[in-house]
C-alpha positions in Angstrom: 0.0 0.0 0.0 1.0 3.5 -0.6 1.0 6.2 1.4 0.1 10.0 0.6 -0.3 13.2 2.7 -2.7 16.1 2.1 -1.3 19.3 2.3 -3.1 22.2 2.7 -0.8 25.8 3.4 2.1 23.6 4.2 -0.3 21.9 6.7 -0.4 17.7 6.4 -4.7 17.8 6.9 -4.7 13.6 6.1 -2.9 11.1 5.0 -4.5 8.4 2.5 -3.6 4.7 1.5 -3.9 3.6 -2.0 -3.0 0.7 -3.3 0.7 0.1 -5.1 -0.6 -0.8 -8.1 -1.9 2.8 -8.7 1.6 4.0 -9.1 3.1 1.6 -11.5 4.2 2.9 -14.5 6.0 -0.6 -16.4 6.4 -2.1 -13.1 8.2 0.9 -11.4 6.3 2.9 -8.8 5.8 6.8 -10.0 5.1 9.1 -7.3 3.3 11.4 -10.1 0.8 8.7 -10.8 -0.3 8.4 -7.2 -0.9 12.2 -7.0 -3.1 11.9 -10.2 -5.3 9.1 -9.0 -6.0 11.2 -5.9 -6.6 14.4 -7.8 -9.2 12.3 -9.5 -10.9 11.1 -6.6 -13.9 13.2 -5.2 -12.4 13.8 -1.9 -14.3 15.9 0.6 -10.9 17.6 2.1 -10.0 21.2 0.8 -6.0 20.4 0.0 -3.8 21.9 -2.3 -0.7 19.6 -2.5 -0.2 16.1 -2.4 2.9 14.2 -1.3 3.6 10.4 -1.1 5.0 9.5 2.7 6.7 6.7 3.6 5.7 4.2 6.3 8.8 3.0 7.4 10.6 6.8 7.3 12.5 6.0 4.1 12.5 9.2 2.8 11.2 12.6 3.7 12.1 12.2 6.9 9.4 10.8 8.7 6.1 9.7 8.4 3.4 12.3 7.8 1.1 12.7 10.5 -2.2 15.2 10.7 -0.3 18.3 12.4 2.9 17.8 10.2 4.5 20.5 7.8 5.2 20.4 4.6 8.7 21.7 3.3 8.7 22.2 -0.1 12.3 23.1 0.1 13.9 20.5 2.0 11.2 18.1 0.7 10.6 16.7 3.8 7.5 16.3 6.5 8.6 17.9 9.8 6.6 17.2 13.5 5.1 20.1 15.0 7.7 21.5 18.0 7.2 19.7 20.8 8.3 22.9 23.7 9.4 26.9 22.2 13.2 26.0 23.5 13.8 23.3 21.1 16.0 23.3 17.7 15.9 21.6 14.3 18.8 19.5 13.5 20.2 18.8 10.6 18.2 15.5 9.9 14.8 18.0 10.6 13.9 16.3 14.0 13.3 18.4 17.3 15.9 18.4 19.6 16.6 19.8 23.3 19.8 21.8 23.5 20.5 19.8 26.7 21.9 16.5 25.8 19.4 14.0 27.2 20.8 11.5 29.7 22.8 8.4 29.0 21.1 5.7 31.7 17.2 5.9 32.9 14.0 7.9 32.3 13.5 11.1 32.0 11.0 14.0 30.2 12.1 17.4 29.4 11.2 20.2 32.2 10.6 23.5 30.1 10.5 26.2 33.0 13.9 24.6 34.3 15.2 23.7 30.5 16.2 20.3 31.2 15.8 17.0 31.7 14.1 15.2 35.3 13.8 11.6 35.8 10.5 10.1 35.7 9.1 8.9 38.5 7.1 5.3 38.6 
């Protein structure tokens, strides 16, 4: 099954399964043909792009989730930011600028920027 995200002002609104055979152009899969057979669809949602996402992260980053952004630039799906302090990396996940850890549980503490261990 293939996967494709509906974008709508950079905004991932849904994300649709259709199956592989959709996309097969002489036995190799063709993104294009995927984002044809959904603009042909009578779909309720109000979108304006469409972007296959891969299930297993294999390209674009990540999987798109509902809440994701688009960047047309980078080509790539990013997760919304998870606390105001946090940075992009290079490889367009969210990350602390506190090094998290190396043994146990912990979350990150946003009024005291860093990380506390979790209590069970």
């Amino acid at each position: 099954m293939a996967n494709f995200a509906l974008i709508k002002n950079n905004n991932v609104i849904a994300v649709i399964v259709i199956d592989n055979e959709k996309l097969l152009a002489n036995g190799v899969e063709v993104e294009q043909l995927g984002i044809d057979f959904i603009n042909s669809l009578s779909i309720s949602y109000d979108y304006d792009t469409v972007r296959q996402t891969s299930y297993n992260s294999n390209f674009r980053s990540k999987y798109a989730g509902i809440g994701d952004t688009w960047n047309e630039i980078n080509n790539v799906f990013i997760s919304p930011k998870p606390f105001p302090s946090w940075i992009l990396d290079a490889n367009f996940k969210w990350k602390s600028q506190v090094t998290y850890p190396n043994s146990g549980h912990y979350t990150w503490n946003e009024t005291l920027s860093e990380w506390v261990p979790l209590s069970f």
